[in-house]
C-alpha positions in Angstrom: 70.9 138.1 140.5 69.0 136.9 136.9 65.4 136.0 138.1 62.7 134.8 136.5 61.3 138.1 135.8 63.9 139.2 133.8 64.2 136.5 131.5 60.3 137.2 130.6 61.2 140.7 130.0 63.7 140.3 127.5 61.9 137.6 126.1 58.8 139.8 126.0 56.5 136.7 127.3 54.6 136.3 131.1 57.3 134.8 133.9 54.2 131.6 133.4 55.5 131.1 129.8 59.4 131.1 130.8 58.0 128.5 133.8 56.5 126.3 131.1 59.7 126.2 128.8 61.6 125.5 131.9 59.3 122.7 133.1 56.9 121.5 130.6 58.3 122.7 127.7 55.5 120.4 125.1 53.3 123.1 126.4 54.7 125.7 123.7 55.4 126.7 120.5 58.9 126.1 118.8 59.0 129.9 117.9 58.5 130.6 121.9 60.5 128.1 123.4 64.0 129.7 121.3 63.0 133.2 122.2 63.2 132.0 126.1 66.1 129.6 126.0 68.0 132.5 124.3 67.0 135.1 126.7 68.3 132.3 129.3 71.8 131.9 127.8 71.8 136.1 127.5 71.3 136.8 130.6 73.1 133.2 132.1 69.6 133.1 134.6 70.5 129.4 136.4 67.0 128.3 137.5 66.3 127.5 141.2 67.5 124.4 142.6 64.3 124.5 145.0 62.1 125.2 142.2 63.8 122.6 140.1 62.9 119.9 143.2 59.5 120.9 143.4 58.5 121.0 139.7 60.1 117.5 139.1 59.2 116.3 142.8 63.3 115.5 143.7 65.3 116.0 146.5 68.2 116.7 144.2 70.2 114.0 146.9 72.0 111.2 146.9 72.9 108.8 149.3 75.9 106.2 149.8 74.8 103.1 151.7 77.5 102.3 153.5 76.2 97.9 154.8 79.5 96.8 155.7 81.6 97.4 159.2 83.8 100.5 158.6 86.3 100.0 160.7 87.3 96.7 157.7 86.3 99.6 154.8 89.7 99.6 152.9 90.8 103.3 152.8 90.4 103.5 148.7 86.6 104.2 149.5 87.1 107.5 150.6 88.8 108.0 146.6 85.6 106.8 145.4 83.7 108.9 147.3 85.3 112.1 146.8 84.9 111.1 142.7 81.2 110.0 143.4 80.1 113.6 145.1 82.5 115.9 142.6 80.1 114.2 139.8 77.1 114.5 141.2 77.6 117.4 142.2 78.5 118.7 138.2 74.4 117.6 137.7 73.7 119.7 140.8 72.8 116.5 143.1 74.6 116.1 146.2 75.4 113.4 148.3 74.5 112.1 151.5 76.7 109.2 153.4 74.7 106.6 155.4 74.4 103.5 157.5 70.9 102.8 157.8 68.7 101.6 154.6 65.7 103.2 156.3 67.4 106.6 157.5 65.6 109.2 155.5 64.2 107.3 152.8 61.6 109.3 151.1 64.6 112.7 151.2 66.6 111.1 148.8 66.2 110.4 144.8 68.5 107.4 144.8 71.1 105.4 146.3 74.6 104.2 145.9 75.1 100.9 147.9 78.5 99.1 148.8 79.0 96.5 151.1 76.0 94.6 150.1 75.0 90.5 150.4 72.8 88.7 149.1 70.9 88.3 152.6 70.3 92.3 152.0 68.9 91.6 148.5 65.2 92.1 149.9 65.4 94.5 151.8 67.4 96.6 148.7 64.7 95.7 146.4 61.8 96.8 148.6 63.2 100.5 148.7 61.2 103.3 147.1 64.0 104.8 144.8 66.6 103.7 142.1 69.4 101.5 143.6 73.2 101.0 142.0 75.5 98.7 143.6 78.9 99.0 143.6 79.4 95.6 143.1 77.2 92.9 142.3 75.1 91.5 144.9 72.3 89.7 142.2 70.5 90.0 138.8 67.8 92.5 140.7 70.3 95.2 141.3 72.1 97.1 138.7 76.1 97.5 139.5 79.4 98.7 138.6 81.9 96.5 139.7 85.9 95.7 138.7 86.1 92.6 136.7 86.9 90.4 139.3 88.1 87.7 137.4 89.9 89.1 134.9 92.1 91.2 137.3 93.2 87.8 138.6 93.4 85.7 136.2 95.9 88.8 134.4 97.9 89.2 137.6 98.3 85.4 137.7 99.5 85.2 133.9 101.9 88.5 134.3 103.4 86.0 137.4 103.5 82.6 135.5 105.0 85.7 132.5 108.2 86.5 134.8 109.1 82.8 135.5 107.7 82.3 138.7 107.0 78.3 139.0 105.0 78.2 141.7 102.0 80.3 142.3 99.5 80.3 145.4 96.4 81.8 145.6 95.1 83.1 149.1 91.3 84.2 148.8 88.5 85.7 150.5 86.6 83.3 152.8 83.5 84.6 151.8 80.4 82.9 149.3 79.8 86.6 147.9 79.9 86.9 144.0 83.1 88.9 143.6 85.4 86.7 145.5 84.5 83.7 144.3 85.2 85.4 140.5 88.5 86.5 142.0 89.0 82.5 142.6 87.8 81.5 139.2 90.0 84.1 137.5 93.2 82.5 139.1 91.9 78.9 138.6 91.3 80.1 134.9 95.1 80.9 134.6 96.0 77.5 136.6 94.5 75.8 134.1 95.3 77.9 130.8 98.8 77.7 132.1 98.8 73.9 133.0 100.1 74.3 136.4 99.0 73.0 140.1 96.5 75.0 141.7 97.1 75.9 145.8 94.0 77.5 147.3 93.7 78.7 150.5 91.0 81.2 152.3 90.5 83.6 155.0 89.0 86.3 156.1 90.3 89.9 154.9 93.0 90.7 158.0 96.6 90.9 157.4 97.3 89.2 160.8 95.9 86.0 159.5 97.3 86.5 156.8 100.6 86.3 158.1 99.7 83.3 160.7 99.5 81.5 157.0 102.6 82.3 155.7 104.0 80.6 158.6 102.5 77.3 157.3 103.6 77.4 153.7 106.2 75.7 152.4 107.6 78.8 150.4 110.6 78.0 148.1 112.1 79.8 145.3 110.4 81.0 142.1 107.2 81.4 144.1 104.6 83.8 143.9 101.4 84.7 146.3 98.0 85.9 144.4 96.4 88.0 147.4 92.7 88.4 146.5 92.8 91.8 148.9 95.9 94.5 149.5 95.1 93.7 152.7 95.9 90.3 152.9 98.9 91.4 150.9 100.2 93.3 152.8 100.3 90.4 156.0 101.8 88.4 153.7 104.5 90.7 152.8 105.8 91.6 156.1 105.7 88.3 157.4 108.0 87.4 154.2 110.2 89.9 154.9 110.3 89.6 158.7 111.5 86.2 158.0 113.7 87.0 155.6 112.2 84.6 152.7 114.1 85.4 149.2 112.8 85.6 145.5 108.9 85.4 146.4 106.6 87.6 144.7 103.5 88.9 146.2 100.2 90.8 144.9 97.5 92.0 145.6 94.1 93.7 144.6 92.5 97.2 145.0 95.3 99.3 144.4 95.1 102.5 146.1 96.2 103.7 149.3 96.7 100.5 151.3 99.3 99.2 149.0 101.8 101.3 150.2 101.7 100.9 153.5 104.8 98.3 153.1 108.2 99.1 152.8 108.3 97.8 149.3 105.5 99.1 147.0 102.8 96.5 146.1 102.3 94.8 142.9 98.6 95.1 142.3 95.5 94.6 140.7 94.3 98.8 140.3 90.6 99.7 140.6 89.9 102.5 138.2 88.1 104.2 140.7 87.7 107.5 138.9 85.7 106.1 136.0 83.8 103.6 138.6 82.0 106.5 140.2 81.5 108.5 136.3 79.5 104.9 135.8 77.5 104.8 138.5 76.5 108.3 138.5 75.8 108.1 135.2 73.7 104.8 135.8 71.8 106.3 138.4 70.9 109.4 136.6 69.6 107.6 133.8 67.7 105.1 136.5 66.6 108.5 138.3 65.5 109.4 134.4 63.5 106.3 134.0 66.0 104.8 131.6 66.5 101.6 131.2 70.6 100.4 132.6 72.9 97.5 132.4 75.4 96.2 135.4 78.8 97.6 134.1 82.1 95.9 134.4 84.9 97.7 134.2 87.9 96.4 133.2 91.1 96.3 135.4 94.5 97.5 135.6 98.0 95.6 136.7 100.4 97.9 138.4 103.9 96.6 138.5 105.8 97.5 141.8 108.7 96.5 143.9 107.5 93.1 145.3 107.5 90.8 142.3 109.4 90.4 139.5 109.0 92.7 136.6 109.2 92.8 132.4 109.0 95.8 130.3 105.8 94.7 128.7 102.7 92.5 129.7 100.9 90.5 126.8 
């Protein structure tokens, strides 16, 4: 194993002047500072992550705040997970999966929350480390979040695109910033499109969202905008268990859930994979003292077997 020692040696300089480069490196010459990052890169020496934490004062962790019940945590957040910790870990972080805000507060350099409301908006901003959201909860938080809006209102369009007349929009029951987007971005369409609007909301479960299936009037050329996979996906099977022909159905998330059905769901794809890259790369620049902006990334329609479908969407 490389040590300190030996990078000195064949830099011919005290293991206090390699220290120095490595952590204060202002406190040196040009000419000194080459002659030590290339003994470095000769030898491949990879400093000490414990020294590292204690001459930067970091705990080199991460933690995902986890605020909302997990037994209604949509199985795509173990995707985003697995993409959050494989980056972090690249910039020799790890990370560290929690419930409670509190829980271990001054062990950690920053935190990933999801799940978040504006009644925890306080309580988030009163914490003693750099927050990211994955989604937007307010102004005070930075975030990375889907475009909400724009993944409905193209879902919509690509419906209204394939001839379907009528077009009903079952939402989140919820005053939270990224469902009532999800609502404007079908209304948007409506509008654009100069058709009726048909709104209805309830909570994310697929049982109740079959229970309203059984009260629309569904006729042909109709399509269902689901604001969740999970809502769906109730949808779907109650259209199918009652044998109801030429209605289209989507919905929004797009990983895991939306193949649950025996027909695979048309859907509104979150691009998880470069999600986490943003966030991690928000925090780390947060954890840097850089300034950030809330990031939205834009969405993706994927076409499947339960509407109708055209080679190309403009």
């Amino acid at each position: 194993m490389i040590t300190l020692t030996d990078v000195a040696k064949r830099a011919h300089v005290s293991t206090m002047t390699v220290s120095r480069v490595l952590h204060h490196p202002e406190q040196v010459s040009e000419e000194i500072r080459l002659s030590v990052q290339n003994a470095i890169s000769e030898l491949g020496y990879k400093p000490s992550r414990v020294g590292q934490a204690l001459s930067k004062q970091r705990q080199f962790v991460i933690q995902f705040l986890i605020l909302e019940d997990v037994k209604k945590v949509d199985p795509y957040y173990a995707k985003l997970l697995l993409y959050i910790a494989d980056f972090l870990r690249n910039e020799g972080y790890t990370l560290e999966i929690n419930h409670d805000a509190t829980y271990h507060a001054s062990q950690v350099d920053g935190t990933f929350v999801s799940g978040a409301r504006k009644s925890d908006l306080k309580m988030l901003t009163e914490l003693p480390y750099p927050i990211v959201s994955y989604g937007k909860v307010g102004q005070e938080i930075p975030y990375v979040d889907i475009d909400n809006a724009k993944g409905i209102f193209m879902i919509t369009k690509y419906l209204i695109s394939v001839g379907y007349q009528n077009i009903i929009y079952i939402g989140l029951n919820l005053k939270e910033d990224f469902s009532l987007e999800r609502k404007k971005g079908y209304e948007t369409a409506i509008i654009e499109n100069k058709r009726k609007a048909h709104i209805f909301m309830i909570n994310n479960d697929e049982h109740e969202a079959a229970a309203l299936v059984n009260q629309l009037d569904l006729k042909e050329k109709t399509a269902i905008v689901s604001a969740t996979d999970r809502i769906a996906i109730g949808v779907l099977q109650r259209i199918q268990e009652c044998g109801i022909a030429d209605v289209g159905v989507t919905g929004f998330d797009g990983v895991f859930i939306s193949q649950f059905s025996l027909h695979k769901l048309t859907t509104v794809e979150q691009p998880l994979k470069e999600i986490a890259r943003t966030m991690v790369e928000m925090m780390l620049k947060l954890i840097n003292k850089e300034n950030v902006k809330s990031t939205l990334i834009k969405p993706r329609i994927i076409i499947g077997e339960t509407t109708r479908k055209q080679k190309v969407i403009r």
